[in-house]
C-alpha atoms as one frame of an Amber mdcrd trajectory, in Angstrom:
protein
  12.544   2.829   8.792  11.810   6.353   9.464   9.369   9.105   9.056  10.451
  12.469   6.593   9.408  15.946   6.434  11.035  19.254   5.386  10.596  22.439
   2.792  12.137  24.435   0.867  11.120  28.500   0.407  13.605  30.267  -1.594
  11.314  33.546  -0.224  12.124  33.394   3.327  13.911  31.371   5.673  13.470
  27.912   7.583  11.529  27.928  10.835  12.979  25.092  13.036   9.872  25.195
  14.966   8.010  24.741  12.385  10.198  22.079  10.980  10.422  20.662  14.066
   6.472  20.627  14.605   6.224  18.810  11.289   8.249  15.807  12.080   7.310
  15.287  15.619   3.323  14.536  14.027   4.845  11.142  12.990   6.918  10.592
  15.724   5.319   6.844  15.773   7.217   6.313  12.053  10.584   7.158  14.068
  10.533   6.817  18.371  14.275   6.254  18.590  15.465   9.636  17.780  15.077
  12.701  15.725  17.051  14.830  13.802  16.967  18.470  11.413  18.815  20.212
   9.043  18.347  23.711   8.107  20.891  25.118   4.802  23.412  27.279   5.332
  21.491  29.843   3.319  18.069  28.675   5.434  16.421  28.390   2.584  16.145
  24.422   2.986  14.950  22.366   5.643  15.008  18.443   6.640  14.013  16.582
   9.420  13.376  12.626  10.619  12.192  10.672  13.030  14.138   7.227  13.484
  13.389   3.963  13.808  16.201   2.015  14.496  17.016  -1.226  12.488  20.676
  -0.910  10.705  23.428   0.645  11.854  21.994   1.639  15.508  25.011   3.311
  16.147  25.592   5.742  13.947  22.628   5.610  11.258  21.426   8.681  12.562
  19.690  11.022  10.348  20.226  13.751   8.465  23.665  12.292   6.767  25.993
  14.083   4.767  28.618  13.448   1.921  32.884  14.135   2.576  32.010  17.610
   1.199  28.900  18.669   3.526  27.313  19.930   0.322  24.446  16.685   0.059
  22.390  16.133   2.995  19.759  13.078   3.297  16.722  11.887   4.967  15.469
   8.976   3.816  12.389   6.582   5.273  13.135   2.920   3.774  15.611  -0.282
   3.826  17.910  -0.479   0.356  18.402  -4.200  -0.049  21.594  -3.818  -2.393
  23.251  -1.109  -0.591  26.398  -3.270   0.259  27.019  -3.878  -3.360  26.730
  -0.393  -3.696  28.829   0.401  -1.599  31.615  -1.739  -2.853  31.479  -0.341
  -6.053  30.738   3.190  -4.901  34.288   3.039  -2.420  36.277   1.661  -5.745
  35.327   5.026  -7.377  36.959   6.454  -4.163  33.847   7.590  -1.642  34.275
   7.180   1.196  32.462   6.162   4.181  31.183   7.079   7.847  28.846   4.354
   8.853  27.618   1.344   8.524  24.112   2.484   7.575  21.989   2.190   4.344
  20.974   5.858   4.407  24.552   7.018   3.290  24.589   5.057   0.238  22.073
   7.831  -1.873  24.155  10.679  -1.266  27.451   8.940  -2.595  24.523   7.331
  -5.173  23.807  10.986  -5.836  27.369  12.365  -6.517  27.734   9.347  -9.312
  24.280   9.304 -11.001  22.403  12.429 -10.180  18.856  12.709 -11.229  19.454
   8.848 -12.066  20.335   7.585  -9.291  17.066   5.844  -8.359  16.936   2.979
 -10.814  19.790   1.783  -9.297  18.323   0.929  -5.820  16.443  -1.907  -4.705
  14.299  -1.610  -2.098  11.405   0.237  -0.393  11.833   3.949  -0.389  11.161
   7.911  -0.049  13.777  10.317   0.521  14.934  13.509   0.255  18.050  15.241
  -0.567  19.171  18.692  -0.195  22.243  19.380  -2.922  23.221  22.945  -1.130
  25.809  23.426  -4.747  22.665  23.380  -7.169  20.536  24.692  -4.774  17.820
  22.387  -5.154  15.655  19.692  -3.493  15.595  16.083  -4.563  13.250  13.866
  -3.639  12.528   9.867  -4.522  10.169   7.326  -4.096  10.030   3.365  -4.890
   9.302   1.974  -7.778   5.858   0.519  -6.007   5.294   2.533  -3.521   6.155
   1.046  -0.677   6.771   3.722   1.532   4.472   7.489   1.183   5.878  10.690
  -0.011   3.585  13.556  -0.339   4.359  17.003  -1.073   2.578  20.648  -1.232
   3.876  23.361  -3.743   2.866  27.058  -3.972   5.571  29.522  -6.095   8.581
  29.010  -4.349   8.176  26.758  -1.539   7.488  23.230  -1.715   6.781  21.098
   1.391   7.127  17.544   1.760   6.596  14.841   4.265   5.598  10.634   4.874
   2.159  11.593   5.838  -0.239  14.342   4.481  -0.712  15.756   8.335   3.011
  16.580   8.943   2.104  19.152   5.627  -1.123  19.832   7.708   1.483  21.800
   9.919   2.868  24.379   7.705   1.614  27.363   8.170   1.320  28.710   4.807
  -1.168  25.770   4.313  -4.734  26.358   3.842  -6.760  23.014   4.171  -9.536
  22.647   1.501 -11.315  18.873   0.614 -10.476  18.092  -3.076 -13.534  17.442
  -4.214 -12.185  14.859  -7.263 -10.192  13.166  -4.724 -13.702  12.286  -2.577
 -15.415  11.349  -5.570 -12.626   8.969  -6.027 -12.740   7.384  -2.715 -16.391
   6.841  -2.997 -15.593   4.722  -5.885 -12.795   2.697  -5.071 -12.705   2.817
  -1.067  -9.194   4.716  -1.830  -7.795   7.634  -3.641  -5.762   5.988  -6.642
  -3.702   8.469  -8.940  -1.682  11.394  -6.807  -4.214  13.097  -5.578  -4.728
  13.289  -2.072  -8.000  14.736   0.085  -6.362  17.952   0.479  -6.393  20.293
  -2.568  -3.223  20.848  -3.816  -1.704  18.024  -1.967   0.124  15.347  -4.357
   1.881  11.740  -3.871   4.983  11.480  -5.399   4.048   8.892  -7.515   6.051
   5.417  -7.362   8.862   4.510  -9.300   9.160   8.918 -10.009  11.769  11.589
  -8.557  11.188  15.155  -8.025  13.501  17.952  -8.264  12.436  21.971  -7.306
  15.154  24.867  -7.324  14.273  28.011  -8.449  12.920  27.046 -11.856  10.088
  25.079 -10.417   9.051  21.414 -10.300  10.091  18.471 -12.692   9.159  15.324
 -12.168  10.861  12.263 -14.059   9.763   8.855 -14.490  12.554   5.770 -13.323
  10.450   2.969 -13.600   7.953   1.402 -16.012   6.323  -2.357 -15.660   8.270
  -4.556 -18.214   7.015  -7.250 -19.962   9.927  -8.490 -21.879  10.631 -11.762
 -21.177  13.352 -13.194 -18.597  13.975 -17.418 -18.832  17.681 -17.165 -17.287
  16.124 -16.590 -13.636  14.744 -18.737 -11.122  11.664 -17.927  -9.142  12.791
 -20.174  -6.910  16.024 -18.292  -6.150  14.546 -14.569  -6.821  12.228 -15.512
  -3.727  14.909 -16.701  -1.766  17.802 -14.388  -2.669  15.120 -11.675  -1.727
  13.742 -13.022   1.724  17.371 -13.547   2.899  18.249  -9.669   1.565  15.398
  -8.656   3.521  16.292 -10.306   6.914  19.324  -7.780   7.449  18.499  -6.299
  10.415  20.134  -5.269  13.967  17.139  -5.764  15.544  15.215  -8.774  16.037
  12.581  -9.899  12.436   9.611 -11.797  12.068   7.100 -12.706   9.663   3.019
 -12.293   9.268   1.433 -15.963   8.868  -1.912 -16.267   7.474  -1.203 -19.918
   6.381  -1.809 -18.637   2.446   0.414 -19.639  -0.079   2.381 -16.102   0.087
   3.311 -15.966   3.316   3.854 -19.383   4.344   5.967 -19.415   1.322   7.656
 -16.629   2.435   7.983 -18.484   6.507   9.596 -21.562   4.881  12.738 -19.307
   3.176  12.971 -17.879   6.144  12.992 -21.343   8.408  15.781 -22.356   6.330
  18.672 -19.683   7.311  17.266 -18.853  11.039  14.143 -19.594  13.733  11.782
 -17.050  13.420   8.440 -15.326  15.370   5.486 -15.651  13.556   2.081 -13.799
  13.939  -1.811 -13.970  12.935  -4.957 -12.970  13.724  -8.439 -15.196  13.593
 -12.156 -14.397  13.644 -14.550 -16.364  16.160 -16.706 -16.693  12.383 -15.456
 -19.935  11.064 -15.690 -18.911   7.775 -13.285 -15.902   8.286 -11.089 -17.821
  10.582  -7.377 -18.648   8.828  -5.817 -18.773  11.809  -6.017 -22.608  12.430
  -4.248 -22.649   9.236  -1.360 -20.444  10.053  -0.927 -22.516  13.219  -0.540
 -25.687  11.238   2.131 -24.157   9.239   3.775 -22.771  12.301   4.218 -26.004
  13.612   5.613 -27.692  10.359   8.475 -24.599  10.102   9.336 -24.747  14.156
   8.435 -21.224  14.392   7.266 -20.103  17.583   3.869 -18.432  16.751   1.820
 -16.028  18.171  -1.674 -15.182  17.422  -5.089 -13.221  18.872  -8.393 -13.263
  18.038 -10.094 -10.551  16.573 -13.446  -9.634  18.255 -16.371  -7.731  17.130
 -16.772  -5.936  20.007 -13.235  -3.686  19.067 -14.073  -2.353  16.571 -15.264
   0.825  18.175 -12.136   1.315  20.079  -9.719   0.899  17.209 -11.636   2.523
  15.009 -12.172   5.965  17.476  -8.061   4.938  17.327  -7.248   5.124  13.835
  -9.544   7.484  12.498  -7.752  10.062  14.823  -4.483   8.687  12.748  -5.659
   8.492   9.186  -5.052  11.513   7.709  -6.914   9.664   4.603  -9.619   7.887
   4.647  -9.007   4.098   3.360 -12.501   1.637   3.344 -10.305  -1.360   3.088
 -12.186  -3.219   6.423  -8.825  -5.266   6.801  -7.254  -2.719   8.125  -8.408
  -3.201  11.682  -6.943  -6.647  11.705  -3.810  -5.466   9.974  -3.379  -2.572
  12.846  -4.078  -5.567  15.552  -2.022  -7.863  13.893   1.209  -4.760  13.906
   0.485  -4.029  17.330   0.748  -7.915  18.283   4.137  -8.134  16.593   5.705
  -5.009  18.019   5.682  -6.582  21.169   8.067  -9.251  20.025   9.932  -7.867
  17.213  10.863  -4.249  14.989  10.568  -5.924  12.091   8.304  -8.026  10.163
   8.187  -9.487   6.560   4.489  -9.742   4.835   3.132 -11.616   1.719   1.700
  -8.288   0.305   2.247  -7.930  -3.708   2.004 -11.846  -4.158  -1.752 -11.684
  -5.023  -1.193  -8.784  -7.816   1.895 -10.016  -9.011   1.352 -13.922  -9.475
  -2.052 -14.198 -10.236  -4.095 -14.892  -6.825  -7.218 -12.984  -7.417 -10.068
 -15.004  -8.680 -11.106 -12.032 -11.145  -7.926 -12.980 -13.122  -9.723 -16.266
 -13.535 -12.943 -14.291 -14.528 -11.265 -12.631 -17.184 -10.138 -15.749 -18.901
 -13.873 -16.935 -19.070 -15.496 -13.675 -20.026 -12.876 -13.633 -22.961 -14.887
 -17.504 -23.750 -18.875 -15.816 -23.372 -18.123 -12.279 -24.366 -19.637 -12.938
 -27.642 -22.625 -14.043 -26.294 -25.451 -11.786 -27.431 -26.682  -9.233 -25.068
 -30.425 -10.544 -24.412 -28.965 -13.825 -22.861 -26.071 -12.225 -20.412 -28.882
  -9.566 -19.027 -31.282 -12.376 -19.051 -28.912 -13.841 -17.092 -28.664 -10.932
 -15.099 -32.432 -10.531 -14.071 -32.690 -14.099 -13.175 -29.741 -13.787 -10.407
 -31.351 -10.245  -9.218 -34.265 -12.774  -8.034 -32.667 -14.502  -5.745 -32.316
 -14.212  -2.099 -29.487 -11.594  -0.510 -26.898 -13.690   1.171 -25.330 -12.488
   4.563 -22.000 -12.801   3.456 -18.950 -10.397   2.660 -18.930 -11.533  -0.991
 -22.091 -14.019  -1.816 -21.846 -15.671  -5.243 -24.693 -14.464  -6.529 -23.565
 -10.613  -6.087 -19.978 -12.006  -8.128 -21.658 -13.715 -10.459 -24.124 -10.557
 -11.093 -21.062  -8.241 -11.142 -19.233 -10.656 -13.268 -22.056 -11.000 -16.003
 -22.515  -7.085 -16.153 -18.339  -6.794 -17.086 -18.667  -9.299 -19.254 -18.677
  -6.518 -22.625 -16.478  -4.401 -21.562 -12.651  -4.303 -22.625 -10.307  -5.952
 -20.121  -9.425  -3.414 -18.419 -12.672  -1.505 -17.799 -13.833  -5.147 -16.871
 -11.130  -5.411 -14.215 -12.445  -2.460 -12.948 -15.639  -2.397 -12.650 -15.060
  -5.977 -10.933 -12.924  -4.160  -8.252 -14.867  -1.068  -7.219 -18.285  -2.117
  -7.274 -18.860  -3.445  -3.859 -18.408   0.392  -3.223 -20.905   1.793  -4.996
 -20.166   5.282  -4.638 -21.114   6.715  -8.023 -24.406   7.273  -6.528 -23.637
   8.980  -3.570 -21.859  11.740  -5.082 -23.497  14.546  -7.616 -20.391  13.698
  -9.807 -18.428  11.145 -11.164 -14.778  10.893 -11.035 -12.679  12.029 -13.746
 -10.337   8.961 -15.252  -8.239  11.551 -16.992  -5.575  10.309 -14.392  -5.958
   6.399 -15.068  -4.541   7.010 -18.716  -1.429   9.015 -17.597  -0.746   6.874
 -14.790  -0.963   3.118 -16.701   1.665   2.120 -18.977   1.022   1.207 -22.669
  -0.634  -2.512 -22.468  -1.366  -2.535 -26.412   1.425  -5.239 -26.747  -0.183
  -6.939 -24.218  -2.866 -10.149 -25.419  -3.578 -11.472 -22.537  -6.781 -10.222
 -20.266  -5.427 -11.495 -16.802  -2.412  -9.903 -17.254  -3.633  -6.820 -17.968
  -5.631  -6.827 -15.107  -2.697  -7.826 -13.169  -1.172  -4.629 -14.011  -3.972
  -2.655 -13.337  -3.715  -3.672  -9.460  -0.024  -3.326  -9.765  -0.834   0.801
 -10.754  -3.760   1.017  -8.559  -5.139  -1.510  -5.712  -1.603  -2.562  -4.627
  -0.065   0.350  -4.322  -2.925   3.155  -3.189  -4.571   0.388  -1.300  -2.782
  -2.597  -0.003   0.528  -0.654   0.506  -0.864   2.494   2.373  -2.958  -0.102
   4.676  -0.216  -2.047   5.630   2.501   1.012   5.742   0.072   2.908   8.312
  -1.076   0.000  10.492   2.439  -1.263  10.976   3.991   2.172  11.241   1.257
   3.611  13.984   2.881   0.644  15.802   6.611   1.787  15.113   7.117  -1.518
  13.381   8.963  -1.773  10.300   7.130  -4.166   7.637   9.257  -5.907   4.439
   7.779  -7.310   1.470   9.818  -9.514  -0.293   7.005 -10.080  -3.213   8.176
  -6.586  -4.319  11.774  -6.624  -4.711  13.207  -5.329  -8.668  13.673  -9.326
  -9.705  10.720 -10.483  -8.752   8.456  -8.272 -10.157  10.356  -8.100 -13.267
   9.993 -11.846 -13.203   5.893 -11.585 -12.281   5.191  -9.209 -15.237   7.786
 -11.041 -17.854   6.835 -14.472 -17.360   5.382 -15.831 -21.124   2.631 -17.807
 -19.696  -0.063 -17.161 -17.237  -0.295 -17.317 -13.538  -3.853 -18.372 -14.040
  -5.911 -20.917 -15.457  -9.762 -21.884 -15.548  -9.322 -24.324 -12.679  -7.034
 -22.456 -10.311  -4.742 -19.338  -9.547  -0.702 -18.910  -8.237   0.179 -21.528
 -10.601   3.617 -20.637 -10.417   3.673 -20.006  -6.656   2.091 -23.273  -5.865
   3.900 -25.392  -8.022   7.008 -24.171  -6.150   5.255 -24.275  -2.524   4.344
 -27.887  -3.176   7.728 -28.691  -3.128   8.271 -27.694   0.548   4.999 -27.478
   1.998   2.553 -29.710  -0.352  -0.328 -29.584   2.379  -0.682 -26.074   1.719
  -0.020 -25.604  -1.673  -3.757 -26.086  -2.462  -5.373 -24.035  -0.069  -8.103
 -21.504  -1.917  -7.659 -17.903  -1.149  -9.210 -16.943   1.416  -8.090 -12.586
   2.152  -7.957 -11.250   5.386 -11.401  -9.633   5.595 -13.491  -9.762   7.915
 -17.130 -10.508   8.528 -18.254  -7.143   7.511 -22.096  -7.447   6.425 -22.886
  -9.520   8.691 -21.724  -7.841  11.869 -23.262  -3.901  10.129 -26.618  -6.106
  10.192 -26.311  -7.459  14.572 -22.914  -6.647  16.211 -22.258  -3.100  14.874
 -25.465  -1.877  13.478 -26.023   0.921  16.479 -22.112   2.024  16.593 -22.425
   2.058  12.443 -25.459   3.907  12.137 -24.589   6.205  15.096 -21.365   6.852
  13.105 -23.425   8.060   9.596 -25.941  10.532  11.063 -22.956  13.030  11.054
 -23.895  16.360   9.774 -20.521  16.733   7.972 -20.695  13.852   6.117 -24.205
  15.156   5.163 -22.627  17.999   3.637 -20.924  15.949   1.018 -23.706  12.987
   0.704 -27.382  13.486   0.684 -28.829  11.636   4.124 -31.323  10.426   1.914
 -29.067   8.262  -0.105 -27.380   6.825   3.037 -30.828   6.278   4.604 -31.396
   4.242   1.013 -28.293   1.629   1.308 -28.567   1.537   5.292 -31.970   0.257
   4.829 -31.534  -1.929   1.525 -28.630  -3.805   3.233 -30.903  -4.178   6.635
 -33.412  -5.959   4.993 -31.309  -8.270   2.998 -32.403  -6.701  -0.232 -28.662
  -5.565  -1.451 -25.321  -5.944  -0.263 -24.106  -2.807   0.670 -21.562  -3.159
   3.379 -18.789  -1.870   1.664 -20.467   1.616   0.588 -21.735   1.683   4.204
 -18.112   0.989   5.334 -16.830   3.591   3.673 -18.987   6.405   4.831 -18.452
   5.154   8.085 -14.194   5.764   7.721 -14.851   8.917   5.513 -17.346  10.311
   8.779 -14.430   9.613  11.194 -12.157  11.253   8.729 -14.114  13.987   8.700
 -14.183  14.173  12.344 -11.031  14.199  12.754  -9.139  15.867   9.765 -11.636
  18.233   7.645
């Protein structure tokens, strides 16, 4: 696992300080060494930072091919690479190390442009092909690992993280306005925008080449549908856990006691011991952690676990906010940042449950889909009806009171599936309001693939995570908490066979009475106790503690005159005071002005 950065300006030539000055803001991504390139004609530049898990040797980065023409830098783990490299060394490559990062060059001489559908793993890298004269870059097929990239007539910068672009000096910072609206409705920017105009993701599963001619992008993976009987979840899951352990360094796992990960704990218990770690809440309701304990003491794994207090929360969040070069609302992160920072102390590596939920149906608004599908016809006076009689009773002090779902739920009910899905998923933000303008959604259409062949509801929602939550959400959470603490995180949920066999399975993950039917048929085989736990997520007590623990540090953190420039105080003075006095729910929006003051703190 590493951190990249580099540019290319066919107009003048490479500035190692500059280059280096890139790479060493994400020195966290890579403390074991760094390492730059610049072309022979200067008009390229690469450079890494290294964390060391394969090969520790002589993995370092930048790598070439026999001929010195290809240079790498890559930030990932391939999973396949040693079959690839068999087959690669009968076409007569040969090799220097032992490392997974030499593997795309020789990958490059044999498939060019191509090359990408042929890995399997978690991914962004970039190569320099000094015979063509052009850069190549590459990112996962979910997005696993970040790529972002700047590009202004003939240069084009690149880098992991939006803040090593931050350090070019040809780059002029400037909020994207549609990018902010687009926060303020999800609690993330989804598409590949970012909050800097001009400054795009590489999206997943795409490559990028720029030479002289300018930019093309080119699209190597597409969700599949197409059915798959020959496989075996059973030993996808397996095969892919004991890929994923390959490591020089020592690996553990993160245990909530869920049916992902302790799935994931009992593969691993069967081909070595292992750490495990997880983090509880002193609110019982919140608390998994007794859970994951339970679990750890069924596999033998030796476990290790904190609890996660309220009073924190100022100190990690004056922490990460100075990280963040994007503000994310997603209040897990804190937990997921304490959680990295607990593991790094034991292990480099650590395998996490992430994808499970999007790819096997674990989110109760699959379920919801199924049964608006049954009342959708129901005529319109009797679902608002419906409506005004839940909007009379009492605010609960929870994260997600069933009176809120059920109001959300009822108000989805007409729309198609996948406007359903998401208005189900954003509206705990609220954000429309806040704004003077709406997003655009020109970008949801270009980014989704064609669903018309798909019937059912849940599975279209599926998908829509899959293009959206997962992978702008859930991904960049758990990529920056674990990688601000130099620790490597795997997610087995999201290797090539398993979400081909997720998306092509003929029947449904879900049903009215439950969710994971798949996973939790094959977890009751091993670990039956746990096979029927509900979900539970990994949030944490959010409106409650923005009513008593953190009311002063939140509302200290909104009367910020430069969040005032983009949000009216009036409107923030409006859901402050109608989730004070229990009238409406609002943590979330309040949540996310909070993260998007610090951001602005910090970054704008």
């Amino acid at each position: 696992m590493c951190g990249i950065t580099g540019y290319t300006d066919f107009s003048s030539d490479t500035n190692p300080s500059v280059l280096s000055k890139m790479t060493d803001e994400i020195i966290y991504r890579g403390p074991d060494s760094s390492g730059h390139f610049v072309s022979k004609n200067k008009k390229a530049g690469l450079g890494v930072r290294r964390l060391s898990i394969i090969d520790l040797v002589t993995g370092d980065q930048p790598i070439n091919n026999e001929d010195g023409n290809l240079t790498v830098v890559y930030n990932g783990e391939i999973y396949n690479y040693r079959e690839l490299v068999k087959d690669l060394k009968k076409d007569g490559h040969k090799f220097k190390t032992e490392s997974d990062t030499e593997v795309l060059v020789h990958l490059y001489e044999k498939y060019g442009y191509g090359m990408a559908k042929y890995l399997n793993g978690m991914f962004a890298f970039a190569i320099w092909d000094d015979n063509k004269q052009e850069l190549f870059l590459a990112r996962d097929r979910s997005g696993i690992k970040p790529l972002y990239f700047w590009h202004q007539g003939q240069k084009l910068v690149f880098g992991s993280e939006v803040k090593t672009i931050l350090k070019y000096p040809g780059f002029a910072k400037k909020i994207d306005k549609e990018a902010l609206s687009l926060y303020c409705y999800f609690g993330y920017i989804p598409s590949e925008k970012s909050m800097f105009a001009g400054v795009q993701k590489l999206l997943p599963g795409h490559t990028l080449t720029f030479s002289k001619r300018g930019v093309v992008t080119r699209k190597f993976f597409e969700i599949s549908t197409k059915t798959n009987e020959e496989t075996s979840l059973e030993d996808l899951l397996r095969s892919s856990v004991v890929s994923q352990l390959h490591a020089d360094v020592p690996v553990g796992v993160f245990l909530s006691g869920g049916v992902d990960s302790s799935l994931l704990s009992y593969f691993i218990s069967e081909v070595k011991s292992l750490k495990s770690f997880s983090i509880g809440f002193a609110e019982e309701s919140f608390d998994e952690s007794r859970f994951a304990k339970i679990v750890a003491k069924r596999l033998g794994t030796k476990h290790y676990s904190e609890t996660f207090d309220v009073g924190e929360v100022p100190s990690l969040y004056n922490e990460t906010t100075r990280l963040l070069d994007e503000p994310l609302a997603d209040a897990s992160f804190l937990p997921t940042y304490k959680v990295s920072r607990l593991a790094r102390k034991h292990v480099k590596v650590a395998l996490s449950g992430d994808g499970g939920d999007e790819l096997f149906g674990g989110y109760p608004t699959y379920q919801a889909q199924l049964i608006a599908e049954k009342i959708k016809h129901l005529p319109k006076f009797v679902l608002d009806s419906s409506v005004f009689l839940l909007n009379l009773l009492p605010e609960s002090g929870k994260n997600y009171p069933k009176k809120e779902l059920a109001r959300i739920f009822l108000k989805a009910v007409p729309k198609n599936p996948v406007d359903r899905h998401l208005y189900m998923m954003r509206t705990f933000f609220r954000g429309e309001g806040l704004l003077y303008k709406k997003p655009d959604f020109a970008w949801f259409d270009k980014t989704l693939p064609d669903m018309n062949g798909i019937a059912s509801p849940d599975r279209k929602a599926q998908i829509v995570d899959f293009y959206t939550y997962l992978r702008d959400d859930f991904l960049v959470k758990t990529d920056r908490a674990s990688m601000y603490n130099s620790l490597e995180v795997r997610v087995p949920y999201l290797d090539n066979g398993v979400i081909d066999f997720a998306y092509g399975f003929p029947g449904s993950h879900v049903n009215l009475l439950g969710t994971k039917i798949l996973l939790r048929k094959l977890l009751k085989k091993f670990l039956p106790e746990v096979s029927k736990r509900p979900k539970k997520g990994f949030g944490i007590p959010l409106a409650k503690w923005i009513r008593e623990e953190l009311k002063d540090f939140s509302y200290g953190v909104l009367a910020n005159p430069k969040l005032y420039d983009f949000v009216g105080k009036e409107k923030i003075d409006k859901i402050w005071d109608e989730h004070q006095e229990k009238r409406q729910n609002n943590a979330g929006s309040i949540w996310m002005l909070v993260m998007l003051s610090g951001w602005l703190n910090n970054w704008a």
